[in-house]
C-alpha positions as CSV (number, residue, x, y, z in Angstrom):
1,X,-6.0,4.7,21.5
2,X,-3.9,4.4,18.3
3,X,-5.0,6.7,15.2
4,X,-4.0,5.1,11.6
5,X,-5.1,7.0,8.7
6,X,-5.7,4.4,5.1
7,X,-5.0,5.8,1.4
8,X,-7.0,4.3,-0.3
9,X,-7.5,4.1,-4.6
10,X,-10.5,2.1,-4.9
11,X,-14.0,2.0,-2.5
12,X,-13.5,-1.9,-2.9
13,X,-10.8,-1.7,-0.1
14,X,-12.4,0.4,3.0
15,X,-14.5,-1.9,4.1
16,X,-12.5,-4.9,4.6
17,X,-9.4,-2.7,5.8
18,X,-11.2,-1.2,8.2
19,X,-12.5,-4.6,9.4
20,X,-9.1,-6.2,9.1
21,X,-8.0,-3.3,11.5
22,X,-10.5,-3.7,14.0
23,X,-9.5,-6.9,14.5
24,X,-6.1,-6.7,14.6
25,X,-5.5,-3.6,16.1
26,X,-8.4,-2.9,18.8
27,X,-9.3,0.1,20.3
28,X,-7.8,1.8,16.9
29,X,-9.4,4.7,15.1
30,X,-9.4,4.6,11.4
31,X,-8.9,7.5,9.2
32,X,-9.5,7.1,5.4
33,X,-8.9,9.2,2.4
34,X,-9.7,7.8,-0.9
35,X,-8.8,8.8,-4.3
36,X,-9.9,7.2,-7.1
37,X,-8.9,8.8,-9.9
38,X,-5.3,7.6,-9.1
39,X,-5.8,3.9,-10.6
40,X,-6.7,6.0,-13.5
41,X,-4.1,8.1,-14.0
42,X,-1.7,5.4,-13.1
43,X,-2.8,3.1,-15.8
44,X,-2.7,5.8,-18.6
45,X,0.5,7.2,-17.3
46,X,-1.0,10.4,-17.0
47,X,0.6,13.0,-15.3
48,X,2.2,10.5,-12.7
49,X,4.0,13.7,-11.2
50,X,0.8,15.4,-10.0
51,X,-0.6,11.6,-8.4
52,X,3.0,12.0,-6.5
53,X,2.1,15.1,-5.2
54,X,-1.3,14.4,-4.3
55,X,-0.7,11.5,-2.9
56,X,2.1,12.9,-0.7
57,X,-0.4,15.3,0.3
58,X,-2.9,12.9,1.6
59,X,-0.5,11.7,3.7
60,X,0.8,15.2,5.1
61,X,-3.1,16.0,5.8
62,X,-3.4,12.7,7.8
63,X,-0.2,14.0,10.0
64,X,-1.8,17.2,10.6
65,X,-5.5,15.1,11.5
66,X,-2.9,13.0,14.3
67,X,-2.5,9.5,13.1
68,X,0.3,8.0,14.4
69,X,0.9,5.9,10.9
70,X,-0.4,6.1,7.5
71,X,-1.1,3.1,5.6
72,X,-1.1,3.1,1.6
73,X,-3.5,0.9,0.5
74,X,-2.8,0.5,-3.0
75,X,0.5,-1.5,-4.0
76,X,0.7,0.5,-7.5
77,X,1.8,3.6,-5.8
78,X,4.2,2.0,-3.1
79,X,6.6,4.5,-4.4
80,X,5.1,7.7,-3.4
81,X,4.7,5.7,0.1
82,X,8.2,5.7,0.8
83,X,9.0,8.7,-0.3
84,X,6.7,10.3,2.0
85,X,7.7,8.0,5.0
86,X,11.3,9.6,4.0
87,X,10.1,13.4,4.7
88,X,7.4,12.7,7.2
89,X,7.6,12.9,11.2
90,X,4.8,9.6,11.1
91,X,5.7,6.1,9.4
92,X,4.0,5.6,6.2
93,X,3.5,1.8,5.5
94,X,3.2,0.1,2.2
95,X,0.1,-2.7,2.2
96,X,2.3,-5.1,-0.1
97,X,5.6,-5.2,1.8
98,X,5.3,-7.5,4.9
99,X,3.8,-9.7,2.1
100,X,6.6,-9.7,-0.5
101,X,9.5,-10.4,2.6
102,X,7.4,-13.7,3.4
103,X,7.4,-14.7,-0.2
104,X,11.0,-14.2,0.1
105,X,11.3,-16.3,3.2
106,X,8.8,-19.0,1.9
107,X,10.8,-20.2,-1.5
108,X,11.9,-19.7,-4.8
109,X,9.9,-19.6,-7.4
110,X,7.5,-17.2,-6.6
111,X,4.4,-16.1,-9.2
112,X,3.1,-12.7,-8.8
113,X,-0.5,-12.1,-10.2
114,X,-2.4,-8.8,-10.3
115,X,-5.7,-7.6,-12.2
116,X,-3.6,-4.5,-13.3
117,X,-0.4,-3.8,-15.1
118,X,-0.2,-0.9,-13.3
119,X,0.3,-2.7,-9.7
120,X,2.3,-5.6,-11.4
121,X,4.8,-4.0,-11.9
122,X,5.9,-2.1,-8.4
123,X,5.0,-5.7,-6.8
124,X,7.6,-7.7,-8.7
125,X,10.0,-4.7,-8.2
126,X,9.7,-4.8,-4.4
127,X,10.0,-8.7,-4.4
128,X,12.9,-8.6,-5.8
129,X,14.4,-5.6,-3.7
130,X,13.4,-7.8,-0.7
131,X,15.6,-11.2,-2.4
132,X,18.5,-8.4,-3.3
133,X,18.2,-7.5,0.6
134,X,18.1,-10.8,2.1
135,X,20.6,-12.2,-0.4
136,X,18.0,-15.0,-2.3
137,X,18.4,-15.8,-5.7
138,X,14.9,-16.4,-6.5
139,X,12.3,-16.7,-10.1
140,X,9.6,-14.4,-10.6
141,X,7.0,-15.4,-12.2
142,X,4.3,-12.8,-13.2
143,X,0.6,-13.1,-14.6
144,X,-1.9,-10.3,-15.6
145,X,-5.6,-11.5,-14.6
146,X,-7.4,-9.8,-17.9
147,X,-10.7,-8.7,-17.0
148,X,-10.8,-8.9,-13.7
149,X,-10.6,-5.9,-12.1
150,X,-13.3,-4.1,-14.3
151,X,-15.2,-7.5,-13.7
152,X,-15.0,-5.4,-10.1
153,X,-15.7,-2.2,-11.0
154,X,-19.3,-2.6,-13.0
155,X,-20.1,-4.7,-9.4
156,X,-19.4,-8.6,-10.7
157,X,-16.9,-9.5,-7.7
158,X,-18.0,-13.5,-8.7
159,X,-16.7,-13.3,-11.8
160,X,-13.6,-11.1,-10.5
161,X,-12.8,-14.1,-8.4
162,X,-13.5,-16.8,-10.6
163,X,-10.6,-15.7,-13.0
164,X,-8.1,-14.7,-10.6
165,X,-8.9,-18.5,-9.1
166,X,-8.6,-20.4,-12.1
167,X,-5.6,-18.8,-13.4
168,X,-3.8,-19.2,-9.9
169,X,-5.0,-22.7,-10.0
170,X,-3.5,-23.5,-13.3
171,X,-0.1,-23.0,-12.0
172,X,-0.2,-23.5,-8.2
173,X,1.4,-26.9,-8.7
174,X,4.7,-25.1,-10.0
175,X,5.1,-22.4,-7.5
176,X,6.4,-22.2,-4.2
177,X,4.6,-19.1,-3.4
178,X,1.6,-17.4,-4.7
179,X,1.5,-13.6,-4.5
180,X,-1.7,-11.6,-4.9
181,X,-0.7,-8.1,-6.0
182,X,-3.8,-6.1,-5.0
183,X,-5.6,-5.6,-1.4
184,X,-8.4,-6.1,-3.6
185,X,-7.6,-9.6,-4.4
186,X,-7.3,-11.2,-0.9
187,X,-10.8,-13.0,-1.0
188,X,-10.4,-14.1,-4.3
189,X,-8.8,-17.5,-4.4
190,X,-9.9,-19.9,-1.6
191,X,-7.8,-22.9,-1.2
192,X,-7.2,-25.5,1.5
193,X,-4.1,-27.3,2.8
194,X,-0.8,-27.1,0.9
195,X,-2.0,-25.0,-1.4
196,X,-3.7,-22.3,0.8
197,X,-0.3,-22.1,2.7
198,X,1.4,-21.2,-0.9
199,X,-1.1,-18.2,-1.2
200,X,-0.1,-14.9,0.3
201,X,-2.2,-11.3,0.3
202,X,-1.3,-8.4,1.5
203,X,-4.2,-7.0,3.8
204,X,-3.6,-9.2,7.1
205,X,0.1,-9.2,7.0
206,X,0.2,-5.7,6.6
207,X,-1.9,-4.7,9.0
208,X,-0.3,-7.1,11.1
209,X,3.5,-5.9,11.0
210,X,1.6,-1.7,11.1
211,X,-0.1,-3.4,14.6
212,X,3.5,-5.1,16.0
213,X,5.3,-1.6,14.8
214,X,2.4,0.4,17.2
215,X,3.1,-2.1,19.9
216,X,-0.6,-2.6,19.4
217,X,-0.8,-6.0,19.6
């Protein structure tokens, strides 16, 4: 049985992760740590250096509890995921990255939205690493949901979704690829046809490629 241990910054992830892994990844036991001070700290830029090191530290308690990976639920500190997958003996995954390389693969014009400014941010920077590595010229186009994520927080998930949707709808048409920064998002817009296939979230095809790397599936 495979052991994967989930960082997580918000309580509105570990339910649906853990789902998400069940079905993926069967006969898998799920380890989670959550810290949720870090969206916080991240947002004020408030002493980023000590959310390094405690994050970093999550991740060298789950090595000691035995996973055999560590997943970093939150795109915002997908930094201080690879650092740690640089100095630890387990991999240490980032949610967001299978999901910016097919953004990459799937066109051009790619628009990145996210409920914080915070995760914005690290998601454009990686989606462009990933075109700089695969040698794509590509245009990033980037849109902060206001509102939205405390729509989350005080418990109003409808009302979350309803303005990531509408603002994702209002410039679908013009985009070959729709990113959705956040694990939090990946229920929010619900399309059909051409347009669902435009939409990408980070949650299955990140727990996919952690799954393929395990030899888990």
């Amino acid at each position: 049985m495979k052991k994967i241990g989930i960082i997580h910054t918000t309580p509105a992830t570990i339910a649906s992760l853990n789902a998400l892994v069940k079905e993926k990844i069967p006969d898998t036991e799920v380890v989670n740590i959550l810290d949720d001070s870090i969206l916080g700290d991240m947002r004020e830029n408030h002493d980023v250096e000590f959310v390094r090191k405690r994050w970093i530290s999550y991740a060298e308690t789950l090595e000691k509890l035995g996973v055999d990976a560590v997943l970093s639920a939150c795109s915002t500190v997908g930094s201080f995921a690879e650092e740690a997958d640089r100095v630890l003996s387990i991999p240490i995954y980032r949610i967001d990255e299978a999901m910016c390389e097919k953004a990459v693969e799937s066109g051009r014009t790619i628009s990145v939205f996210a409920t914080l400014q915070s995760t914005l941010t690290p998601t454009v920077d990686l989606v462009r690493r990933k075109a700089k590595e695969a040698g794509k010229d590509v245009m990033v186009q980037t849109f902060l949901v206001e509102g939205a994520y405390s729509a989350l927080m005080e418990g109003n998930k409808e009302l979350h979704d309803r303005r990531i949707s509408e603002e994702v709808g209002a410039v679908i048409d013009r985009s070959d690829v729709v990113v959705l920064a956040q694990a939090s998002m990946a229920s929010a817009v619900r399309a059909e046809g051409d347009a669902a296939k435009k939409i990408l979230t980070s949650p299955v095809l990140g727990i996919e490629k952690l799954g393929r790397d395990l030899g888990a599936e």
